[in-house]
Structure formats: structure tokens, C-alpha cells
MARTI-75752 format. One record per residue (C-alpha): residue in one letter; x, y, z. Coordinates in steps of 0.25 Angstrom, whole numbers, plus 5000, padded with zeros to 4 digits. Layout:
// residues N
AXYZ/...
***
This chain:
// residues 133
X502250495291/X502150645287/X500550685288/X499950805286/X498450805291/X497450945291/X496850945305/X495851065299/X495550995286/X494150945282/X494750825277/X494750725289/X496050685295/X496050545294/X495650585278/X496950655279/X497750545283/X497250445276/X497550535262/X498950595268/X499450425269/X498950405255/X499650505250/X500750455257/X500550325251/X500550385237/X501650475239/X502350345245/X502850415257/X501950305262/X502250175258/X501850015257/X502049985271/X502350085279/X501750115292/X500850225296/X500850295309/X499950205319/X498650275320/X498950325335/X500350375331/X499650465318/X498550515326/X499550545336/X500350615326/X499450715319/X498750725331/X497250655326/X496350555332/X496850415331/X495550375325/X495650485313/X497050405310/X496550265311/X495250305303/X496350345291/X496950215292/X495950135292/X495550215278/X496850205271/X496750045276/X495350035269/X496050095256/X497150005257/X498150115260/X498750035273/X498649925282/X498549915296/X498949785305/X499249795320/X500749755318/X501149865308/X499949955310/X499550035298/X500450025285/X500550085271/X499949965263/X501049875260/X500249785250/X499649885239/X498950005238/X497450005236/X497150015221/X496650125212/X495550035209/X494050065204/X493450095218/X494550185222/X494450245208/X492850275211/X493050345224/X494350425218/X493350475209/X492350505220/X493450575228/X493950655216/X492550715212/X492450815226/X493850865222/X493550875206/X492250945208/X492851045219/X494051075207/X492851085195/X492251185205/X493651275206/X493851285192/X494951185191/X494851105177/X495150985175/X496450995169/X496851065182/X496150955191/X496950855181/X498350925184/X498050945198/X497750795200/X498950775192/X499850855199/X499650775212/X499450645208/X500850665202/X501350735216/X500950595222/X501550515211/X502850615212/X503150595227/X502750435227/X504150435216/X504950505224/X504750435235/X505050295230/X506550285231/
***
């Protein structure tokens, strides 16, 4: 598993992983059921704290992203991803206004924001098809 993490970033590491595997999720270059690396074998691999790695875990498990059992360890979540239900769409909206009002501050429209969001969104959705062969 391919992970690029910004040791010099603000955005805290284990905030870093847990977005760079649900982008892999999304991008299905994670799938239902595949296994992620055990927490000591990733934080060996970047080179973190094992506790940064198992602190991501534990999140994406609470979001429903994975499960983690003693046998198989931690797994891509075979069952079914966590819906885009009313509470996640409440704090989507709550997560969205930081980077809407940052963009109102730069002078981007919202047609530009529009295209923008598009743009990726579609990147996502463009890769995901590719991948299922």
C-alpha cells in the first residue's frame, strides 16, 4: 500500500492516513476486504509512532471504513461502506464551510468553486472505473 504522508504538514499524521486510505477506498485501489498493513508494520514503514497509526485505525473503524479482528487484523470493510446519511451530510457541511469561506476570501466564485469540486470529484469517480476490471 502506496502512502504518501507530509511529515512538515499542519494537518496531523494520523489525519493524513486516515484521508490517504479513504481515498483509496474511493478510488478503489482499496477494496471490500483487503487488509491493511498491521499498525506496527506501517508505523515501521513511514517511520511514525505506532500510536499515531493505530489512532487512524481506530477512526476509519468508528466511521465504518474497516474492521479490525485479531485473526485478519484490520481489513477494508467487507460488509458495506458507511452511508451518506443525514449526520454525515451535517458534518460534510460543517467540514465544507472553513474551505468555502477561505475560497469567498480569495476571490473564487462560486462557479469556480462549482468546477473545481466538480473536477475532483470526477477525478475520483474516473479512477474508481478504471480500476474495476
Amino acid at each position: 500500500m502506496l502512502l504518501e504522508i507530509d511529515l512538515q504538514s499542519e494537518v496531523p499524521i494520523y489525519t493524513q492516513l486516515v484521508n490517504a486510505i479513504v481515498e483509496g477506498i474511493a478510488r478503489k485501489r482499496l477494496l471490500p476486504g483487503d487488509a491493511l498493513p498491521s499498525v506496527r508494520g506501517l508505523a515501521s514503514d513511514l517511520g511514525i509512532n505506532l500510536h499515531t497509526v493505530n489512532k487512524a485505525y481506530q477512526i476509519l473503524k468508528q466511521e465504518g471504513y474497516v474492521q479490525i479482528n485479531r485473526k485478519q487484523g484490520v481489513v477494508v470493510n467487507p460488509d458495506s461502506m458507511p452511508p451518506a446519511d443525514q449526520p454525515y451530510r451535517q458534518r460534510l457541511a460543517e467540514q465544507l464551510r472553513p474551505f468555502i469561506a477561505d475560497a469567498i476570501c480569495r476571490g473564487l466564485t462560486k462557479e469556480q468553486f462549482d468546477e473545481l469540486s466538480r473536477s475532483v470529484f470526477e477525478d475520483m469517480r474516473r479512477e474508481e472505473n478504471s480500476n474495476v476490471d
